[in-house]
C-alpha positions in Angstrom: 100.8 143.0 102.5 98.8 139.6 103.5 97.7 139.2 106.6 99.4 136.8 107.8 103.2 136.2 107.5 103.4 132.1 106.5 106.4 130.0 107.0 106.6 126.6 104.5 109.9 124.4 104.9 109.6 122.1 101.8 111.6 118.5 102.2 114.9 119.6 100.2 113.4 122.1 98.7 113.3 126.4 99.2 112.2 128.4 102.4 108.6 129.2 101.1 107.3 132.8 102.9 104.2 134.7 102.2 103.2 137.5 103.6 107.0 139.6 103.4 107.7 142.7 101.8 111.6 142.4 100.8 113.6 139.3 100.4 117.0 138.6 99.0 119.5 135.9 99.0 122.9 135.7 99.9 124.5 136.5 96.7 126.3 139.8 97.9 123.0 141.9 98.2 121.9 140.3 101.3 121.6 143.8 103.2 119.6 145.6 100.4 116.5 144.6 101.8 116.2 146.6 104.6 117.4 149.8 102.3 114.4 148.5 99.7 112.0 148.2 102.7 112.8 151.9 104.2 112.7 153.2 101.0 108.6 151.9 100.4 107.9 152.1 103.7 105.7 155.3 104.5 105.4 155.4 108.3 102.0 154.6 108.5 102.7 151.2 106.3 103.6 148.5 108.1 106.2 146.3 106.4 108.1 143.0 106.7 111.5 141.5 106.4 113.2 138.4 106.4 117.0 138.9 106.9 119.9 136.6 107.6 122.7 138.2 110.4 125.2 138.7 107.8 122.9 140.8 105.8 121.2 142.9 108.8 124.5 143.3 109.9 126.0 144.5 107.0 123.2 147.9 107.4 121.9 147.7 111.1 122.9 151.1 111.6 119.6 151.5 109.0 117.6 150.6 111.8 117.8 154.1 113.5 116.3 155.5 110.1 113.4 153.6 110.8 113.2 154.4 114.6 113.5 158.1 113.2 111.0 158.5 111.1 108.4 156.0 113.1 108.6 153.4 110.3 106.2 150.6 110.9 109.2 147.7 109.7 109.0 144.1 111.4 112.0 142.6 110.6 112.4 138.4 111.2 116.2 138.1 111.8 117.7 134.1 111.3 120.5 134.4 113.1 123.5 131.7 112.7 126.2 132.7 113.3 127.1 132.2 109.6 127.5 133.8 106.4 125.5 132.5 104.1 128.1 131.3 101.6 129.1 128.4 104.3 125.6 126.6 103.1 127.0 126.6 99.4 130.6 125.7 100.6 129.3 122.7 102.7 127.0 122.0 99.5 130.2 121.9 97.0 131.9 119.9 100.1 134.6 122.2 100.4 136.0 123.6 103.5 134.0 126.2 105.5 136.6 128.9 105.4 136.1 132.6 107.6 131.8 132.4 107.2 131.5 132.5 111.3 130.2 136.1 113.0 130.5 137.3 115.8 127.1 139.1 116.5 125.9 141.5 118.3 122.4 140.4 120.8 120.7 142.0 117.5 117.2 142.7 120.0 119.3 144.3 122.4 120.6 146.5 120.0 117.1 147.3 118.4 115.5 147.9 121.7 118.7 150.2 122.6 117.4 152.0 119.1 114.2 152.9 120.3 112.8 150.2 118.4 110.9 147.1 120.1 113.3 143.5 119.9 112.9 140.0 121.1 115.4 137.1 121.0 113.7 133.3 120.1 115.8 130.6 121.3 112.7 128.0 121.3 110.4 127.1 118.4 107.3 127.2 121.6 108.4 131.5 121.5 108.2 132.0 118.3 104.3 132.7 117.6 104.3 135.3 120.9 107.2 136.9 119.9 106.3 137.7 116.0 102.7 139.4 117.4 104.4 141.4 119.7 106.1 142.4 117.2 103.7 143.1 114.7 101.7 144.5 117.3 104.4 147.1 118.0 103.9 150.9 116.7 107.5 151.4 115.3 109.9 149.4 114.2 110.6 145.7 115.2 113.0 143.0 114.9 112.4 139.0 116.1 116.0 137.9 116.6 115.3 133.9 115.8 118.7 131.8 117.0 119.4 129.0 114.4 121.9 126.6 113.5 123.8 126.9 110.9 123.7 123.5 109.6 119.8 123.6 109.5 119.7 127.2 106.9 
């Protein structure tokens, strides 16, 4: 795992991330990650995630697994309210159809896991709230609120 987890937004061009251990897109296997994390993840290797809400909702209930067994899993949540089909439908310019959630507070429910959670709602939160995270001995999850129009 590198050091440092590294965030590159490329002018219309991909999300660039270094520094995570399981990534997936949003072509129906969204959620896997977190399974493919836990499974690598012995409790003394600390891990990271990058997850959309549609995809962490899809297995929060995974979460517990890691609180259970003390696995050392930070997991960046985007959260937009969205699935993330509505990015390709908007793309195709057809009509958003049934993408919205309805979500949970995500951190809420982590720290109501046993795990440690923190909601971002300004960019200025952002670098405190991933190394509290990472500095957490357990697992962790950094609820960041997004728009939908901006992922």
């Amino acid at each position: 795992m590198a050091d440092k987890l590294t965030i590159e937004i490329a002018k219309d061009g991909p999300l660039l991330i270094k520094g995570l251990d399981a990534l997936r897109n949003s072509k129906g296997d969204e959620a896997q990650a977190i399974i493919d994390t836990i499974k690598k993840c012995p409790s003394a290797s600390p891990r990271r995630t990058l997850r959309s809400d549609g995809g962490f909702g899809q297995y929060m209930g995974e979460f517990t697994t890691a609180v259970k067994y003390g696995m050392n899993i930070t997991h960046i949540l985007l959260n937009n309210s969205e699935l993330g089909i509505s990015k390709e439908q908007r793309a195709g310019e057809w009509q958003v159809w049934q993408t919205t959630l309805h979500n949970p507070n995500f951190s809420a429910f982590a720290t109501l896991c046993g795990g440690y959670g923190v909601r971002v709602e300004k960019v200025e939160e952002l670098d405190q709230a991933i190394q509290q995270a990472h500095a957490h001995d357990g697992p962790a999850l950094v609820e960041i609120m997004t728009d939908a129009e901006l992922i």
